[in-house]
Predicted model as a PDB file, atoms N, CA, C, CB and O in Angstrom, pLDDT in the B-factor column:
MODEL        1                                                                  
ATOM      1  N   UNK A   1      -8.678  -2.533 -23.747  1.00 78.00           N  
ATOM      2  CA  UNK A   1      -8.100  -3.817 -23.445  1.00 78.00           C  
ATOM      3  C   UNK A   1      -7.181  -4.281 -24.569  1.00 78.00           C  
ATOM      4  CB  UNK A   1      -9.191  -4.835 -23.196  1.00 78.00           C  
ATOM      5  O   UNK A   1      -6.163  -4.783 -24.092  1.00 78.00           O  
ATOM      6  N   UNK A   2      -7.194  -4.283 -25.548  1.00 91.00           N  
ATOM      7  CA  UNK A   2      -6.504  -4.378 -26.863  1.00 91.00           C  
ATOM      8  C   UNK A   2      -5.275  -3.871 -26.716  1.00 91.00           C  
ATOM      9  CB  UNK A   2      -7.157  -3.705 -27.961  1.00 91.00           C  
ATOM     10  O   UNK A   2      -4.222  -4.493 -26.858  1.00 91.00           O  
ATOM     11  N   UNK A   3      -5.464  -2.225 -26.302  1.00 91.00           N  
ATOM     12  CA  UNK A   3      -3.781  -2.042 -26.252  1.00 91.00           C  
ATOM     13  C   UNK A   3      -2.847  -2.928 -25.081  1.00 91.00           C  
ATOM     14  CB  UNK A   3      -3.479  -0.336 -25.888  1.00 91.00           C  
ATOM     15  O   UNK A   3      -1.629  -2.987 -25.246  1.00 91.00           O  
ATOM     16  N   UNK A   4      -3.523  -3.644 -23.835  1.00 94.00           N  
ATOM     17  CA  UNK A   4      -3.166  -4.025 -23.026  1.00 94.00           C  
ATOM     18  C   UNK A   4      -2.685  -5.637 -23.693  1.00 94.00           C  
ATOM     19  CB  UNK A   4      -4.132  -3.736 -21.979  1.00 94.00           C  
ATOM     20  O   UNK A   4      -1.710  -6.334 -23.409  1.00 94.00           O  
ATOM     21  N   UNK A   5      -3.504  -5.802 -24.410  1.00 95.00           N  
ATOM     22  CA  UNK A   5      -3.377  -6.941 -25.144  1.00 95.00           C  
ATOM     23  C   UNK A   5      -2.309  -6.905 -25.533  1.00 95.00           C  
ATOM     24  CB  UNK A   5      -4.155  -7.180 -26.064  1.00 95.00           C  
ATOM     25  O   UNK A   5      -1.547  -7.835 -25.266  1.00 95.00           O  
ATOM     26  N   UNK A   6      -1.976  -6.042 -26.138  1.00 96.00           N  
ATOM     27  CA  UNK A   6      -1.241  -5.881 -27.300  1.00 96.00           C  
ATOM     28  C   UNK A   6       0.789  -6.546 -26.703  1.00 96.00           C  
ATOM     29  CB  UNK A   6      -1.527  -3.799 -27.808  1.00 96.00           C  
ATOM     30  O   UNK A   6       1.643  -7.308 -27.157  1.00 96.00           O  
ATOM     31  N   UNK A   7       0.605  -5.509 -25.329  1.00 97.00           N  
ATOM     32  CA  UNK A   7       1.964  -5.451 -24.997  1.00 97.00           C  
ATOM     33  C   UNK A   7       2.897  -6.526 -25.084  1.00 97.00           C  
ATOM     34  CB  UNK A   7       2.027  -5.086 -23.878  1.00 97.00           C  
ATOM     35  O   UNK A   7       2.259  -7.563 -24.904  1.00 97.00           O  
ATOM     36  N   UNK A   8       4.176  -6.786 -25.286  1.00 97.00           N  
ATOM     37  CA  UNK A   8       5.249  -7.937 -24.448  1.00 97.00           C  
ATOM     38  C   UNK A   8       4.354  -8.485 -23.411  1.00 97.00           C  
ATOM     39  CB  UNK A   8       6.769  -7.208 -23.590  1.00 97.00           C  
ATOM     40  O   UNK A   8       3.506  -7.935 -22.709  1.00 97.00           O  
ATOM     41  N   UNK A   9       4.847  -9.982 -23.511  1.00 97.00           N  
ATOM     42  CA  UNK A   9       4.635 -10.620 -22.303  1.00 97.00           C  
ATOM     43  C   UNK A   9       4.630 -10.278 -20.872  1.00 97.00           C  
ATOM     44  CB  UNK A   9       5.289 -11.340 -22.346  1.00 97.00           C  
ATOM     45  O   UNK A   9       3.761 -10.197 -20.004  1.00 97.00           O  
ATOM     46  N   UNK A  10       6.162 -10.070 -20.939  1.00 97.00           N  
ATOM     47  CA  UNK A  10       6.848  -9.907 -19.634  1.00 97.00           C  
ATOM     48  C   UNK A  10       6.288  -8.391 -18.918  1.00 97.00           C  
ATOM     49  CB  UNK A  10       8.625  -9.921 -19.938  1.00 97.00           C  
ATOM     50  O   UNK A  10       6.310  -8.045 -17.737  1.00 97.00           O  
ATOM     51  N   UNK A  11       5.843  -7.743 -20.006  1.00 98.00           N  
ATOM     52  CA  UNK A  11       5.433  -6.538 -19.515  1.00 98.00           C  
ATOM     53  C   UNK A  11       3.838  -6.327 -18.734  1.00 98.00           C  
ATOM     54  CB  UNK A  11       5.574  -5.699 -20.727  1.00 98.00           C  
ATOM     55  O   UNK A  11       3.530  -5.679 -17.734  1.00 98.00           O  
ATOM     56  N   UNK A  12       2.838  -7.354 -19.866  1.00 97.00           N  
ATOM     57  CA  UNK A  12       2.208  -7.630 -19.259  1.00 97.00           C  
ATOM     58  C   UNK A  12       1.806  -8.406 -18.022  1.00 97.00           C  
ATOM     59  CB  UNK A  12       1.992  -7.679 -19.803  1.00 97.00           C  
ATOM     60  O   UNK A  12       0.737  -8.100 -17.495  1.00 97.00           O  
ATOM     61  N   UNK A  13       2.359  -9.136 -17.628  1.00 97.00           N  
ATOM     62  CA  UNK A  13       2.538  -9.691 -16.419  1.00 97.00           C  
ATOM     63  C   UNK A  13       3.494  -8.960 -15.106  1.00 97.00           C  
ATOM     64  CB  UNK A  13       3.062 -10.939 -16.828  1.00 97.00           C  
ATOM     65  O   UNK A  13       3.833  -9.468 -14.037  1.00 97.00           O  
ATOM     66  N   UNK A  14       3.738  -7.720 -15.599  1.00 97.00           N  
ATOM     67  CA  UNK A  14       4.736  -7.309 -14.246  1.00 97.00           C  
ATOM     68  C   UNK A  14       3.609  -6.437 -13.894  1.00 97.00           C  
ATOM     69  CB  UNK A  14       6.516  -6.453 -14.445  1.00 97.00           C  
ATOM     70  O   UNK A  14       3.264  -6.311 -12.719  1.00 97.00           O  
ATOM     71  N   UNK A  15       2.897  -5.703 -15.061  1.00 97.00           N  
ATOM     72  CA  UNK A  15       1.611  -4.990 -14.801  1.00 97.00           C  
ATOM     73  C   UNK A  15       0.624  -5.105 -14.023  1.00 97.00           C  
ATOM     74  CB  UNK A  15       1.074  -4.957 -15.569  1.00 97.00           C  
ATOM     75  O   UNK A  15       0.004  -4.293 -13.336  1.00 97.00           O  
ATOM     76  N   UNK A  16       0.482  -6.861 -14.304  1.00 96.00           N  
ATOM     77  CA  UNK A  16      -0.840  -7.279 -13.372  1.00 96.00           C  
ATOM     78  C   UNK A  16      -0.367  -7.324 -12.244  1.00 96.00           C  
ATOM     79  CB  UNK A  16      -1.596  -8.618 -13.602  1.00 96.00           C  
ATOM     80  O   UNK A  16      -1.126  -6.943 -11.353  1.00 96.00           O  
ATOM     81  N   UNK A  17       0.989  -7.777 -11.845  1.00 96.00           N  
ATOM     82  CA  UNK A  17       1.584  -7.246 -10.406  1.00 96.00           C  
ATOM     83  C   UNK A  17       1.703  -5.750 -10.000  1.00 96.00           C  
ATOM     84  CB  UNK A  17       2.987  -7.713 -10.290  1.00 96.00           C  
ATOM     85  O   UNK A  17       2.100  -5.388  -8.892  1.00 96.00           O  
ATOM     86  N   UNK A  18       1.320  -4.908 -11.011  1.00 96.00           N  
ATOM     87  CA  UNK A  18       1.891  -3.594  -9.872  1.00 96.00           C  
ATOM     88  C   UNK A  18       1.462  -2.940  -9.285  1.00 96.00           C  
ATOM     89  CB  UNK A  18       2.430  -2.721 -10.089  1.00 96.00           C  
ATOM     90  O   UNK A  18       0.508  -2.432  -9.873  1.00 96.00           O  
ATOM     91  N   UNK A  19       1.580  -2.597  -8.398  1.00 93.00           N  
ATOM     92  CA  UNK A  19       1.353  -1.709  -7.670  1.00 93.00           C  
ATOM     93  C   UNK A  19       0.224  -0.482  -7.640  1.00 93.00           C  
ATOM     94  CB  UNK A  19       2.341  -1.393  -7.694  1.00 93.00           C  
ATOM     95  O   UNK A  19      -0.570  -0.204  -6.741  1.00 93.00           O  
ATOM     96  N   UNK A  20       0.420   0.135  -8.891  1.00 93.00           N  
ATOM     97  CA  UNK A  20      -0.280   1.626  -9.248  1.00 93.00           C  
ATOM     98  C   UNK A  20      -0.838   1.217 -10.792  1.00 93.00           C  
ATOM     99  CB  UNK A  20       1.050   3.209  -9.267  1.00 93.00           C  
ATOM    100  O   UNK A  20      -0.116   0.712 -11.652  1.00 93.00           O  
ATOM    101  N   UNK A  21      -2.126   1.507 -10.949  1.00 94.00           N  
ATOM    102  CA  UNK A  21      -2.372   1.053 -12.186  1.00 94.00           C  
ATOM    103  C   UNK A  21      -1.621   2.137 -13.641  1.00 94.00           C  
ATOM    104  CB  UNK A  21      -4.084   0.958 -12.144  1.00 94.00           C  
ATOM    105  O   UNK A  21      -2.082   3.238 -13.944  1.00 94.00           O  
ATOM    106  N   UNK A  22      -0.877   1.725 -14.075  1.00 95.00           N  
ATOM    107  CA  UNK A  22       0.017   1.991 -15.025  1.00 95.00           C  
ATOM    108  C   UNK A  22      -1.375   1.780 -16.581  1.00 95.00           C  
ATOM    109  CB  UNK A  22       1.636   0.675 -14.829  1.00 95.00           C  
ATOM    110  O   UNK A  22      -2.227   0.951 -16.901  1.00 95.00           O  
ATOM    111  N   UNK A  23      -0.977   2.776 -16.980  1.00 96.00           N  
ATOM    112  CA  UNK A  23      -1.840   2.966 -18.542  1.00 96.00           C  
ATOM    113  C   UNK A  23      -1.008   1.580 -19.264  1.00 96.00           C  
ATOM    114  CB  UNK A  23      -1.438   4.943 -19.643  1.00 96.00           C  
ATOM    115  O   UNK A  23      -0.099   1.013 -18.658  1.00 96.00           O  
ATOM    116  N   UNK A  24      -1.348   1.261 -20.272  1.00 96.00           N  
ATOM    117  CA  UNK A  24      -0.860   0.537 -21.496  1.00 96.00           C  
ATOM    118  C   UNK A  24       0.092   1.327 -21.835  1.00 96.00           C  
ATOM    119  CB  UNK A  24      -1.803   0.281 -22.633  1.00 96.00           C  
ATOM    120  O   UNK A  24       1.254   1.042 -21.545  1.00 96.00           O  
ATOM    121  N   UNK A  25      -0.233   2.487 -22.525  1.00 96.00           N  
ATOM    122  CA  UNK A  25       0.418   3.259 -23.335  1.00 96.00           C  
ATOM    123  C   UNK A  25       2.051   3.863 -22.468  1.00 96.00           C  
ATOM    124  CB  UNK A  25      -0.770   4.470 -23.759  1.00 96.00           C  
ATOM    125  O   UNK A  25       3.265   3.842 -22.675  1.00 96.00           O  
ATOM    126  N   UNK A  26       1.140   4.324 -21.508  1.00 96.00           N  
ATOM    127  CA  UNK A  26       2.821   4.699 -20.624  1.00 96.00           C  
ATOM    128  C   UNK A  26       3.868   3.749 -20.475  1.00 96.00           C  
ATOM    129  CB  UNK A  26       2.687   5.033 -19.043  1.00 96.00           C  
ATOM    130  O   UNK A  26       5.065   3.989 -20.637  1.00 96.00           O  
ATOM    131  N   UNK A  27       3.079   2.048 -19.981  1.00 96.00           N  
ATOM    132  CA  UNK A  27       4.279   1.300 -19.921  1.00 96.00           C  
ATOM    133  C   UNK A  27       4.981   1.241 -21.185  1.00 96.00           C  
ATOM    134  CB  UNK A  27       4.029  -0.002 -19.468  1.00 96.00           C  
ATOM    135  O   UNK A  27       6.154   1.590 -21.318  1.00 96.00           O  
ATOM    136  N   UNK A  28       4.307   0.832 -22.034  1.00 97.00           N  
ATOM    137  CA  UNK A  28       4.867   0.357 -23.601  1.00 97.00           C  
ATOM    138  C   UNK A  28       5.952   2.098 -24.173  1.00 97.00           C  
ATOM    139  CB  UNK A  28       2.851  -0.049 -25.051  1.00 97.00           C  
ATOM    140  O   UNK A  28       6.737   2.200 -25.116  1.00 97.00           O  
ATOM    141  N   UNK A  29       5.628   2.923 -23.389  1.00 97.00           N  
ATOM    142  CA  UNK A  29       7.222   4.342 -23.509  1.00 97.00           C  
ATOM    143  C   UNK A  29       7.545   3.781 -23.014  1.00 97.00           C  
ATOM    144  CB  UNK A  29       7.583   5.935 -23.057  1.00 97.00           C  
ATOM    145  O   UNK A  29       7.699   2.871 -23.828  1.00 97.00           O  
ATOM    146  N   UNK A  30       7.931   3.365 -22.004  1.00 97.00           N  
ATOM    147  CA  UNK A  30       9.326   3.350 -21.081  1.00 97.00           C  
ATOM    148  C   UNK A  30       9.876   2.308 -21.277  1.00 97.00           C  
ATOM    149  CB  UNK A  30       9.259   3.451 -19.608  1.00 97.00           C  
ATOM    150  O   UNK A  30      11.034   2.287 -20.861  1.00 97.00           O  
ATOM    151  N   UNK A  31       9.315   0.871 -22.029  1.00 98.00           N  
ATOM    152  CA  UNK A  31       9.492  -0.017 -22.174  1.00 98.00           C  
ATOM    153  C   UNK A  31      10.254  -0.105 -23.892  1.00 98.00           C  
ATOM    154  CB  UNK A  31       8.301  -0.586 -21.713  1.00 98.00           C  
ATOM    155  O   UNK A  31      11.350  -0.634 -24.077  1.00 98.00           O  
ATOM    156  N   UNK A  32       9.525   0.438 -24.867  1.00 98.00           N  
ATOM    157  CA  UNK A  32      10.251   0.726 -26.272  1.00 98.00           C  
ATOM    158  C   UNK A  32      11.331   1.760 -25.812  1.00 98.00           C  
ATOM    159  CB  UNK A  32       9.156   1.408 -27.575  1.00 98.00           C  
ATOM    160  O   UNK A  32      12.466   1.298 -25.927  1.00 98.00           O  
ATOM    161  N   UNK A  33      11.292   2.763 -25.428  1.00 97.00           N  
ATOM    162  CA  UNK A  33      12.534   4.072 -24.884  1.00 97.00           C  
ATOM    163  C   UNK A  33      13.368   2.766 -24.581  1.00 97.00           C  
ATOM    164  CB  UNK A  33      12.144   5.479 -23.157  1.00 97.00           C  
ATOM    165  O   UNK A  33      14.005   2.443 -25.583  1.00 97.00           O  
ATOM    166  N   UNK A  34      13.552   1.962 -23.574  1.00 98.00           N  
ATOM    167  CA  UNK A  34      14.526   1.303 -22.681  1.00 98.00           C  
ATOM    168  C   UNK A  34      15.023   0.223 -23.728  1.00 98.00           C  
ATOM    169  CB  UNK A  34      13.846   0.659 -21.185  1.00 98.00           C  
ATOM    170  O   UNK A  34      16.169  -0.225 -23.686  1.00 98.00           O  
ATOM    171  N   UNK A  35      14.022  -0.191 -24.736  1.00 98.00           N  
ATOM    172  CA  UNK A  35      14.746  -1.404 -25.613  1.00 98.00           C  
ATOM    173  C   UNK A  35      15.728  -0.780 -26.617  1.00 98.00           C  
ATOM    174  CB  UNK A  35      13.599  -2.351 -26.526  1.00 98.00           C  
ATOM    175  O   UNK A  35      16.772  -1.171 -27.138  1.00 98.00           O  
ATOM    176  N   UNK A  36      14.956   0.391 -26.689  1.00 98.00           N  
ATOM    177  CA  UNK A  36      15.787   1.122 -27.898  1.00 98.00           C  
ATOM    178  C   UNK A  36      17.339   1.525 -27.674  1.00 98.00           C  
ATOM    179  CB  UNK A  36      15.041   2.521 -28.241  1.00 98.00           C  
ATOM    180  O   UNK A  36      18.171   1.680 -28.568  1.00 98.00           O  
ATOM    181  N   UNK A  37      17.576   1.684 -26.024  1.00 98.00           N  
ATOM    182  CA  UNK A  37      18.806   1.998 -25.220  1.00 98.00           C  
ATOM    183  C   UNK A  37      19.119   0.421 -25.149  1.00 98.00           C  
ATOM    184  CB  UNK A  37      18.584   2.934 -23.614  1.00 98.00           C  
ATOM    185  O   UNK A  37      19.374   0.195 -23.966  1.00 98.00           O  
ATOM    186  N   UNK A  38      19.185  -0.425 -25.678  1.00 98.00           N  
ATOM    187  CA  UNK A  38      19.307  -1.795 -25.444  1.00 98.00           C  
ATOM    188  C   UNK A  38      19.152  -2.212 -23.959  1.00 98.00           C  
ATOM    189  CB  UNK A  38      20.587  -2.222 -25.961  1.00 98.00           C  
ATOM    190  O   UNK A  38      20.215  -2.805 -23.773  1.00 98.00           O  
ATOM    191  N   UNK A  39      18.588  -2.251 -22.995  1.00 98.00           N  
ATOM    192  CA  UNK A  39      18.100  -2.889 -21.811  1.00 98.00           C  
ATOM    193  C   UNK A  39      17.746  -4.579 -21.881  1.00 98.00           C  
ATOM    194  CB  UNK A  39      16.822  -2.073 -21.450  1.00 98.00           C  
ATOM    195  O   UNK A  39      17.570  -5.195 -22.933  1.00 98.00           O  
ATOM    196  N   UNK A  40      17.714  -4.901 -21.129  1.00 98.00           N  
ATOM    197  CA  UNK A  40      16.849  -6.395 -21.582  1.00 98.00           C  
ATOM    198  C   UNK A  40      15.457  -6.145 -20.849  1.00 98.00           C  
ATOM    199  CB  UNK A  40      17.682  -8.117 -20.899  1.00 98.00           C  
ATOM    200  O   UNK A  40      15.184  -5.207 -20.100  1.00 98.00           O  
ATOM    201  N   UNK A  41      14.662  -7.174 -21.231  1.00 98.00           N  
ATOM    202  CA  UNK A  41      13.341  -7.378 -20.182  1.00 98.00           C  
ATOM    203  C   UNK A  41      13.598  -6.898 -18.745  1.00 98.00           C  
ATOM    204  CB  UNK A  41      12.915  -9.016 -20.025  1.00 98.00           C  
ATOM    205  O   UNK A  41      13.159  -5.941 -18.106  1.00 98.00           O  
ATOM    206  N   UNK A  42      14.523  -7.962 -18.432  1.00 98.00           N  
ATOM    207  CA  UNK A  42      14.591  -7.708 -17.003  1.00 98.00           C  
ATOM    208  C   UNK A  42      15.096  -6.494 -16.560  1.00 98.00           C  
ATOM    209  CB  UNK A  42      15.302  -8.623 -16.403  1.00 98.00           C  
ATOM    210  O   UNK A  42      14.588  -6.126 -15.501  1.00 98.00           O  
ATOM    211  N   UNK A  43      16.051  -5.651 -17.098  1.00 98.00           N  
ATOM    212  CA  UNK A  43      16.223  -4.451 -16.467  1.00 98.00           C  
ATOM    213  C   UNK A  43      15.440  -3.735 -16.381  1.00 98.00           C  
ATOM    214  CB  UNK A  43      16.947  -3.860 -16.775  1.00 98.00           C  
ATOM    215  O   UNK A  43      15.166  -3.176 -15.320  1.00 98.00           O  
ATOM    216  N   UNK A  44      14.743  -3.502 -17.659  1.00 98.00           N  
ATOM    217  CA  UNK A  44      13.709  -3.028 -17.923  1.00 98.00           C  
ATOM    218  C   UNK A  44      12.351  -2.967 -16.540  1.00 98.00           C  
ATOM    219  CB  UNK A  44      13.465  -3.834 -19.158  1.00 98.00           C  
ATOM    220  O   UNK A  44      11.752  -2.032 -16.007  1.00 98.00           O  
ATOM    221  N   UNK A  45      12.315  -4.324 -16.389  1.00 98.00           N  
ATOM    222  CA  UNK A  45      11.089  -4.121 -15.083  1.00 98.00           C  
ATOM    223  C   UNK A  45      11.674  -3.763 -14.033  1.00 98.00           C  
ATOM    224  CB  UNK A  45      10.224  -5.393 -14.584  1.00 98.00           C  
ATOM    225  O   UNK A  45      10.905  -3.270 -13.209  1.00 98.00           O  
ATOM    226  N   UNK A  46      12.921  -3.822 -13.677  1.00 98.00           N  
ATOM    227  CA  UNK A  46      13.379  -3.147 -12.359  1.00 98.00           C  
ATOM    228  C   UNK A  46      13.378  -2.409 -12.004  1.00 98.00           C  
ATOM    229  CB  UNK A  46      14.066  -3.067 -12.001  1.00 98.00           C  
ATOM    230  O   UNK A  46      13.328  -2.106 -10.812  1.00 98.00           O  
ATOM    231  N   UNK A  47      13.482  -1.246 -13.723  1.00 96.00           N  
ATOM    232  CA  UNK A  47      13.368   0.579 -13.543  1.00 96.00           C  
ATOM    233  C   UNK A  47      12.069   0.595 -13.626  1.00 96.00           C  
ATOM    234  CB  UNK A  47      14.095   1.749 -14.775  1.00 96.00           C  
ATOM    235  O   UNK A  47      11.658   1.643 -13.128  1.00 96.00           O  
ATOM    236  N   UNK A  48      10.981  -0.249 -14.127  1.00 97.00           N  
ATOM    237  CA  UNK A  48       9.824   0.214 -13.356  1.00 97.00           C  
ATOM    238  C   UNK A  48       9.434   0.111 -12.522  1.00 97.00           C  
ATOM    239  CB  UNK A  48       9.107   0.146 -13.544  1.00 97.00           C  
ATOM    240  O   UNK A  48       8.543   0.803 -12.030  1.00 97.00           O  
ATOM    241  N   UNK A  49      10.131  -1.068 -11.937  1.00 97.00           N  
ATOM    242  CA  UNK A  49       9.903  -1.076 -10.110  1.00 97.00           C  
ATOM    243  C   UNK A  49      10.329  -0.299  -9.001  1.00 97.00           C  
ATOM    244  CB  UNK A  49      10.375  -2.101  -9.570  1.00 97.00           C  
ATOM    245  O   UNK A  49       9.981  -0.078  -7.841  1.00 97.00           O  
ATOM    246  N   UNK A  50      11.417   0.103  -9.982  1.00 96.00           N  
ATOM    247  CA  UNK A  50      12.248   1.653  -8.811  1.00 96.00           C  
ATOM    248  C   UNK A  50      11.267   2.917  -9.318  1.00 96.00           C  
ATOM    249  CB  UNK A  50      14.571   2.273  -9.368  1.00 96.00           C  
ATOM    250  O   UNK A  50      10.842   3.648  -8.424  1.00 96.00           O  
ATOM    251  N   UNK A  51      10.875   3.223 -10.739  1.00 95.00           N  
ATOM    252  CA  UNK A  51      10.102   4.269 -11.094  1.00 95.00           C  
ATOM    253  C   UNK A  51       8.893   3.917  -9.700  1.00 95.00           C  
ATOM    254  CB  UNK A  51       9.540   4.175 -12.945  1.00 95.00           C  
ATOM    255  O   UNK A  51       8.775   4.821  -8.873  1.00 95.00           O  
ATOM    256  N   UNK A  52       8.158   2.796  -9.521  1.00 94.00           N  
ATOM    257  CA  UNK A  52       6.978   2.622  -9.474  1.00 94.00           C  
ATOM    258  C   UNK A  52       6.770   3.107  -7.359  1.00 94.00           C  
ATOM    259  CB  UNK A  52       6.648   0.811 -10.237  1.00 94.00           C  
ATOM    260  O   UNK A  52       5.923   3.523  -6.569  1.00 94.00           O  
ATOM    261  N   UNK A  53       8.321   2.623  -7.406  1.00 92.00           N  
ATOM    262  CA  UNK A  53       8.347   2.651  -5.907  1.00 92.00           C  
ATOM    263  C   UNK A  53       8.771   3.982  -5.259  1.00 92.00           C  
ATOM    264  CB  UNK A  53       9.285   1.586  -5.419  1.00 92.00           C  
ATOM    265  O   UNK A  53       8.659   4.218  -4.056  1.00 92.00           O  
ATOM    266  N   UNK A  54       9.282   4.847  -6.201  1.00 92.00           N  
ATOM    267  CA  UNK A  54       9.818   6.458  -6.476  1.00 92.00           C  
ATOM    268  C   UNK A  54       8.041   7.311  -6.167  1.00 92.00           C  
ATOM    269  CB  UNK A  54      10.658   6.725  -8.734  1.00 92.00           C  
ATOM    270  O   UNK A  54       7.874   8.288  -5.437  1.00 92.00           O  
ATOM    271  N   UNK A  55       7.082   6.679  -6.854  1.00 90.00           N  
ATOM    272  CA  UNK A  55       6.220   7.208  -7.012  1.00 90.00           C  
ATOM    273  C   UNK A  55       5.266   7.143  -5.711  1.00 90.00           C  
ATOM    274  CB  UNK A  55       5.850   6.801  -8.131  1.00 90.00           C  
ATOM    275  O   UNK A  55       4.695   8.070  -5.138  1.00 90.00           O  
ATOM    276  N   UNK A  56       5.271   5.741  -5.420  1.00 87.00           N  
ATOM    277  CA  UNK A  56       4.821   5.341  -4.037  1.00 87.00           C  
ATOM    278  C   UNK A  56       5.140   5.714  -3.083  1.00 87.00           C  
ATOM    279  CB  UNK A  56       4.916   4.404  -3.743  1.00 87.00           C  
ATOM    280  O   UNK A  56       4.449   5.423  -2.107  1.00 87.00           O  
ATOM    281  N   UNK A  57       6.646   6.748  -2.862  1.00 86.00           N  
ATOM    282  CA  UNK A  57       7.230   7.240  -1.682  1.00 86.00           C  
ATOM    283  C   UNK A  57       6.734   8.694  -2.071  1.00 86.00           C  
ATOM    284  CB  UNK A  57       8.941   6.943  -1.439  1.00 86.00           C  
ATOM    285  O   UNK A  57       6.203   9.213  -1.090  1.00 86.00           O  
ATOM    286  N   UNK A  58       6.733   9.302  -2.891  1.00 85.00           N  
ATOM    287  CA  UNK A  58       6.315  10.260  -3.394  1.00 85.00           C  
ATOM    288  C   UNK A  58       4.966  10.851  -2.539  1.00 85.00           C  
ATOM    289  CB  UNK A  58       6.156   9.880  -4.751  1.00 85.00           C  
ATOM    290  O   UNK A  58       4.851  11.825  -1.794  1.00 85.00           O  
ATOM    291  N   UNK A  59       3.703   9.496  -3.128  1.00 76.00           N  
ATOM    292  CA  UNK A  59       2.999  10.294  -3.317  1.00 76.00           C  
ATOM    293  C   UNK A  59       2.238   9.932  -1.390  1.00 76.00           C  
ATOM    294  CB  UNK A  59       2.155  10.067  -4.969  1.00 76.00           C  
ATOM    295  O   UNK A  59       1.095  10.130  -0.979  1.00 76.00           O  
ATOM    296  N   UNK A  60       3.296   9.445  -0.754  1.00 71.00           N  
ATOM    297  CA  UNK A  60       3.234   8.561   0.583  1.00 71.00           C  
ATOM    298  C   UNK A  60       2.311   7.511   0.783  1.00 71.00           C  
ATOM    299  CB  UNK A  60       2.982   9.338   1.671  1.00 71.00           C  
ATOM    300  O   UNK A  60       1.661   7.276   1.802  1.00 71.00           O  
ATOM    301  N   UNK A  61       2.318   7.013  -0.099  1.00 58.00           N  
ATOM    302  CA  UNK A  61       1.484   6.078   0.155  1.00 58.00           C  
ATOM    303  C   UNK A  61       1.627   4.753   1.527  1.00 58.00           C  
ATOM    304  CB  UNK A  61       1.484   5.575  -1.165  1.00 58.00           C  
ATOM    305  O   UNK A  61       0.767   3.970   1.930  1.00 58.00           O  
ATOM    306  N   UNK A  62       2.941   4.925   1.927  1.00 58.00           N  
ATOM    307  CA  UNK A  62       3.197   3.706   2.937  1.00 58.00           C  
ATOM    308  C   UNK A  62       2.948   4.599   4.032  1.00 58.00           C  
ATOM    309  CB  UNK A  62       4.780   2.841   2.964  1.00 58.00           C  
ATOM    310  O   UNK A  62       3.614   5.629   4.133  1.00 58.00           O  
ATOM    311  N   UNK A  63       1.689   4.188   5.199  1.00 60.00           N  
ATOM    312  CA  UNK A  63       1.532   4.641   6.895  1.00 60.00           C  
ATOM    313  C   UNK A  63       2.569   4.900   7.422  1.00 60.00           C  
ATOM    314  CB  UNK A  63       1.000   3.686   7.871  1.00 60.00           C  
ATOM    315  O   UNK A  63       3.411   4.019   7.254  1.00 60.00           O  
ATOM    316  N   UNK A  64       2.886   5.732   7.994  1.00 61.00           N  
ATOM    317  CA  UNK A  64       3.810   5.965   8.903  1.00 61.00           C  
ATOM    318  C   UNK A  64       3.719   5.467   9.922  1.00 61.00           C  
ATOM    319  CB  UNK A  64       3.982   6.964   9.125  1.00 61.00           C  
ATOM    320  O   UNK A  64       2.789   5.733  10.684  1.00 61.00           O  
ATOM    321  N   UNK A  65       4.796   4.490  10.247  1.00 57.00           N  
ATOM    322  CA  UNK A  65       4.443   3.254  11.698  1.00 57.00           C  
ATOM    323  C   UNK A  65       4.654   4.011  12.327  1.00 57.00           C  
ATOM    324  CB  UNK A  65       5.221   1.833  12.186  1.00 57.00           C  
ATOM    325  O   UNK A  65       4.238   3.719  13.448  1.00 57.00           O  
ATOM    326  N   UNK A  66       5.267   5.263  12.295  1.00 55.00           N  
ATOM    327  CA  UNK A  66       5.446   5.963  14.383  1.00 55.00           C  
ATOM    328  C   UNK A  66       4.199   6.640  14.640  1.00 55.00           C  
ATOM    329  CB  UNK A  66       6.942   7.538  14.850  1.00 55.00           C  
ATOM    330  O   UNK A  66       4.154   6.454  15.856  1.00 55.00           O  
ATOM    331  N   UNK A  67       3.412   7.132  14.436  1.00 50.00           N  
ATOM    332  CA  UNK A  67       2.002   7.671  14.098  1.00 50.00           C  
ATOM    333  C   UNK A  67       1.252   6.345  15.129  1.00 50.00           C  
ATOM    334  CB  UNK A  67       1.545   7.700  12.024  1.00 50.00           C  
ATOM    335  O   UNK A  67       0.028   6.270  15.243  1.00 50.00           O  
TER     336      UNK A  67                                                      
ENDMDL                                                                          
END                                                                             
């Protein structure tokens, strides 16, 4: 819980929204990687929302309504 603690705000709170439970540690890469490329916050959560939703089509998680 500490490292979860630990994170950005904004990061922590997009977390408790997401989707797939995301480690601490993984968000806080993609999140230092992306600051370091200068991103802001907000872009920043968008590519994890496209990462997150990449993953969700992936791994199919959405029913197939014609079924």
């Amino acid at each position: 819980m500490d490292a979860y603690d630990r994170l950005p705000r904004d990061l922590r709170l997009w977390l408790s929204e997401a989707a797939l439970p995301w480690s601490p540690k993984s968000a806080l890469r993609i999140w230092s990687k992306s600051r370091a490329e200068g991103l802001s916050a907000e872009e920043i959560l968008a590519e994890l929302a496209r990462l997150e939703m990449r993953m969700l089509a992936r791994d199919n998680v959405w029913p197939d309504r014609a079924a």
